[in-house]
C-alpha positions in Angstrom: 0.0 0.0 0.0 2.7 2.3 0.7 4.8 1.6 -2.3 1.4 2.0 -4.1 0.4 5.7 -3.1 4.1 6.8 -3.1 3.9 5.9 -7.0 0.5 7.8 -7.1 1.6 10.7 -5.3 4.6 10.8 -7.8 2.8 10.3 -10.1 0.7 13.4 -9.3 3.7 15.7 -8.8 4.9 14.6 -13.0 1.7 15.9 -13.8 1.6 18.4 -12.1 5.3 19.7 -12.9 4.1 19.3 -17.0 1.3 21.6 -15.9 3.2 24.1 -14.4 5.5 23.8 -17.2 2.6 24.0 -20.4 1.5 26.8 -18.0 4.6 28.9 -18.4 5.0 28.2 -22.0 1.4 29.5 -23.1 2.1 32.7 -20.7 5.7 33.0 -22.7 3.8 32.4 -26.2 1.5 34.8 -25.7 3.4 37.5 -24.3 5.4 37.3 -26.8 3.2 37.7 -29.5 0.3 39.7 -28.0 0.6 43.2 -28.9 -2.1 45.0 -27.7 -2.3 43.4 -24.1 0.4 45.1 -22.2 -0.2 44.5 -18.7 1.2 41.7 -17.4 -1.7 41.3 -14.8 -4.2 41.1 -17.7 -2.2 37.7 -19.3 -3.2 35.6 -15.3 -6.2 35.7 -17.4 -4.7 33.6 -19.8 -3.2 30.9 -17.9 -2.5 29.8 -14.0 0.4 31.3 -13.5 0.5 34.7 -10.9 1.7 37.7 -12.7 4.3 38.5 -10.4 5.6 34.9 -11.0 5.5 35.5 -15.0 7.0 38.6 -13.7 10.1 36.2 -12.5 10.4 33.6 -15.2 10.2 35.8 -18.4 13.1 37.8 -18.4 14.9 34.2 -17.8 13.2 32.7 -20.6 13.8 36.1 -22.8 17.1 35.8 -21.9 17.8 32.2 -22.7 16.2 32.6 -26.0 18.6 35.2 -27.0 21.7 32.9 -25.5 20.6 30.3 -27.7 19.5 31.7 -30.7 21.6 34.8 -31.3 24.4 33.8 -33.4 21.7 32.0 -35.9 19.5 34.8 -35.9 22.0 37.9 -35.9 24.7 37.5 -38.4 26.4 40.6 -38.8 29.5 39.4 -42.1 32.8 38.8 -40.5 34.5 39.1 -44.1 34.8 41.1 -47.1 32.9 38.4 -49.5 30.4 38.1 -46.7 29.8 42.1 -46.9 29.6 41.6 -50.6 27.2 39.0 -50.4 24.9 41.6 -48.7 25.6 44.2 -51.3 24.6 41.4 -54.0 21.4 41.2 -52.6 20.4 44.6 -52.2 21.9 45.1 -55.9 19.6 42.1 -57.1 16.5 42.2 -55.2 16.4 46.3 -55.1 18.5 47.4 -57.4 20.3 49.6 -54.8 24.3 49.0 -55.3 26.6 48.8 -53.2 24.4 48.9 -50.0 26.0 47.0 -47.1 22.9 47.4 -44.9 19.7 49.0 -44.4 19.8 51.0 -41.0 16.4 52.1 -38.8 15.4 52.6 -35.3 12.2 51.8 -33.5 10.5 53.0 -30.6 9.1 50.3 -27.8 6.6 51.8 -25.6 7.2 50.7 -22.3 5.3 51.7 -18.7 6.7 54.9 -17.4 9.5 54.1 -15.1 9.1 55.1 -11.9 12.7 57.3 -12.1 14.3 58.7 -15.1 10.5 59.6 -16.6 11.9 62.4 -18.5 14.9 60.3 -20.1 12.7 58.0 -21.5 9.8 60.1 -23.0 10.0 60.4 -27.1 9.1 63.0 -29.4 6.1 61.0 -30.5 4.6 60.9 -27.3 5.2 58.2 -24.9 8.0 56.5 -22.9 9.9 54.0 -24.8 13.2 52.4 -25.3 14.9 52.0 -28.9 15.8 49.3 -30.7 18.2 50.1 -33.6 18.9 47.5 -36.3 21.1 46.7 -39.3 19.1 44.6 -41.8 20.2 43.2 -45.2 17.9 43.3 -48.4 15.7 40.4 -47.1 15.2 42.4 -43.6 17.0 40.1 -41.9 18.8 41.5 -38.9 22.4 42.0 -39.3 22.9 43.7 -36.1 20.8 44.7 -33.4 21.2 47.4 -30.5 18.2 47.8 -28.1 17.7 49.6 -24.7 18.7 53.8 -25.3 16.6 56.0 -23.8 13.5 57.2 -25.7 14.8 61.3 -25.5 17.8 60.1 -27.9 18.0 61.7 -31.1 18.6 59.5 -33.9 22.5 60.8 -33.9 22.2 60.5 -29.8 20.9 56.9 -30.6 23.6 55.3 -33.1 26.7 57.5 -30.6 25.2 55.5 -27.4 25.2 52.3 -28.8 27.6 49.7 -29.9 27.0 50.3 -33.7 28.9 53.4 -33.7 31.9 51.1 -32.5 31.0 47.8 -33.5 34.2 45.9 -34.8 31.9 43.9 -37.1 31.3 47.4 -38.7 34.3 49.2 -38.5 37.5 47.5 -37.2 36.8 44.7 -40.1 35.9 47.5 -42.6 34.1 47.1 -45.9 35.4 46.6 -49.6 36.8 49.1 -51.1 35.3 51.4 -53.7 34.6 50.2 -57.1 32.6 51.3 -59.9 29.0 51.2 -60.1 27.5 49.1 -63.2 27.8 50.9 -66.1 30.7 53.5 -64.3 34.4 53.8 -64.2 34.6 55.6 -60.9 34.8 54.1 -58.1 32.2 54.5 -55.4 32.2 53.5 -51.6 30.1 50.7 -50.1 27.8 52.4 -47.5 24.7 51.7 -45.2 21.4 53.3 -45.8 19.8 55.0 -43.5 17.7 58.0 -42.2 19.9 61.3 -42.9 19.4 62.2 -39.3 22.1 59.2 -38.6 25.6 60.3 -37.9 27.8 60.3 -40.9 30.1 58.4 -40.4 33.5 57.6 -43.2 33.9 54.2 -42.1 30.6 52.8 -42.4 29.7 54.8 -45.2 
């Protein structure tokens, strides 16, 4: 008898560890890609878990996502034929030439932090953080910079962040200049981007 309701009670706990667990990954999913619900006290509605648990466990999850997915997801080119493979594409799906990157920022609303309101309050509107990204002709993310205050000006945003020192960017350099299709002179590789960026020589 004892043997037999140790083996049910362990039983019990299995299931309800793979509860727990299903639990967590439905509050995950749907964080994730639920835009419009931003409270996290709204999504208990969704599943068992306490909000000041999912609270605990997503920023863990978040980050272990990013530890294992990073270097598949973000490939910024290590080598000049890798940096020329971008330019290819945007030369043959957009016929932009010699275009080593397409470069944008986006604004992620966020609650108003309970310091530092004023840092983090855009010119649109409403407190945010930025993320700033480098994507190639198929929008797929090169490099990726997130976390500057909203108040940053686009120049304020690219200075404050690793881009503007990147050594995928700039210690490895780009080709150098050759002529356009159809040219003899030579013209740099550069990034495109809004013309509030920096200007910079080496990542032009």
């Amino acid at each position: 008898m004892v043997g037999g309701a140790y083996e049910l009670k362990l039983q019990k706990l299995q299931v309800d560890l793979a509860c727990e667990a299903a639990d967590i990954s439905v509050a995950i999913c749907r964080l994730l890609l639920d835009k419009k619900k931003r409270k996290q006290k709204k999504r208990t509605l969704w599943s068992r878990v306490a909000h000041n648990t999912i609270s605990l466990f997503i920023p863990e999850t978040c980050e272990a996502i990013i530890a294992e997915f990073l270097k598949d997801v973000v490939a910024c080119p290590t080598t000049l034929e890798q940096w020329k493979e971008v330019a290819s594409l945007f030369s043959n799906k957009w016929n932009f030439h010699h275009s080593v990157g397409a470069l944008d920022c986006k604004h992620i609303a966020i609650t108003c932090p309970p310091s530092g309101a004023a840092q983090c309050y855009n010119y649109k509107g409403f407190h945010s953080i930025v993320l700033l990204v480098l994507v190639d002709a198929d929008y797929k993310f090169l490099y990726v910079d997130v976390g500057t205050n909203g108040c940053s000006s686009y120049a304020g945003i690219v200075s404050s962040t690793a881009f503007s020192e990147a050594p995928e960017i700039n210690t490895l350099g780009l080709p150098e200049p050759e002529p356009l299709p159809g040219y003899d002179t030579p013209v740099p590789f550069f990034v495109i981007g809004h013309d509030a960026f920096v200007h910079r020589s080496d990542s032009q």
